[in-house]
C-alpha angles and dihedrals in degrees: 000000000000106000109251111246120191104001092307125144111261110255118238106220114209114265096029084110096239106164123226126220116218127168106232110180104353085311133109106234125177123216136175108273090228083060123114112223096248101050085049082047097052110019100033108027099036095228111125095173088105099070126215111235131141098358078220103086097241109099097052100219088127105053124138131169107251102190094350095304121097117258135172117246111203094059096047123093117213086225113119094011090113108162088352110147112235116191116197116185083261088074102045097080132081111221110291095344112090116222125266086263092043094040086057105049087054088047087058108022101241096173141060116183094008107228103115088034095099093050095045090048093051099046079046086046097059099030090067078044090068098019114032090184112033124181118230089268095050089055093045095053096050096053091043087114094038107083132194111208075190095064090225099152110124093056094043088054085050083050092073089047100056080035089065099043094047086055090062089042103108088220104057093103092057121108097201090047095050082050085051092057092041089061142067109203101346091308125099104239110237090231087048082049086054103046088048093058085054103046084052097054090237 
């Protein structure tokens, strides 16, 4: 550690094994400071919903929301995110009752085989958060670093849309309704079981 002059904090110097404190999902985790954020996310925190891809933060795999905006995490050092709130798509649902975004990928089926899906749901995620109704291009704009190897665009942009209109449906908060939209005819589809597992990040 550097020595303090004149009242100033001390410096941390990489490798001098300082931990950082983040809050990822609502709860206070400590990381080594020389960690990327991906690798905190998924080796040290358990949660494997970020994806690793490229390592070169183009593909988007990795995104998590770092103070409610998309970032991508294997580019990003923990270094310096002292008391910064990190949300993963662990940490969208409520219980057992997907969020609005979550809730609406699974309504239309905007995935395939689900490895950019958690990406995709949290830059969603954080562009209604700014924008509650946002135009094509908006949403265009806003996925440009998220890619589907898929190709299942058009059905994730129809996602917003059905994702805007779930957040003004009165039972949206309801457990037993959320069930009711997880079943035909009384039964969870295996494809719905499935996209439910993706848009989860498990």
């Amino acid at each position: 550690m550097a020595a303090s002059t004149d009242g100033e904090a001390a410096r941390f110097e990489p490798g001098e094994g300082h931990d950082t404190t983040i809050i990822v999902n609502g709860d206070a985790r400590s990381v080594p400071s020389t960690t990327s954020l991906l690798s905190a996310l998924r080796a040290h925190f358990g949660l494997t919903g970020a994806k690793p891809g490229c390592g070169e933060g183009a593909c988007g795999s990795c995104t998590v929301l770092l103070d409610g905006k998309p970032v991508r995490a294997c580019r990003q050092s923990v270094a310096g995110l002292d008391g910064t709130h990190v949300t993963t798509i662990e940490g969208l649902a409520s219980g057992d009752t997907l969020h609005p975004v979550q809730q609406a990928f699974v309504d239309v089926g905007a995935m395939q085989c689900g490895y950019c899906t958690p990406g995709m749901v949290l830059s969603v995620t954080a562009l209604l958060d700014r924008e509650p109704d946002p135009s094509d291009e908006a949403v265009t704009e806003a996925l440009t670093g998220n890619l589907c190897r898929c190709g299942c665009y058009s059905r994730i942009r129809k996602a917003v849309h059905r994702a805007r209109e779930l957040t003004s449906e009165p039972s949206l908060g309801d457990p037993m309704a959320a069930r009711r939209r997880h079943t035909v005819s009384g039964r969870p589809t295996r494809c719905r079981r499935a996209c439910d597992r993706h848009v989860r990040g498990t």
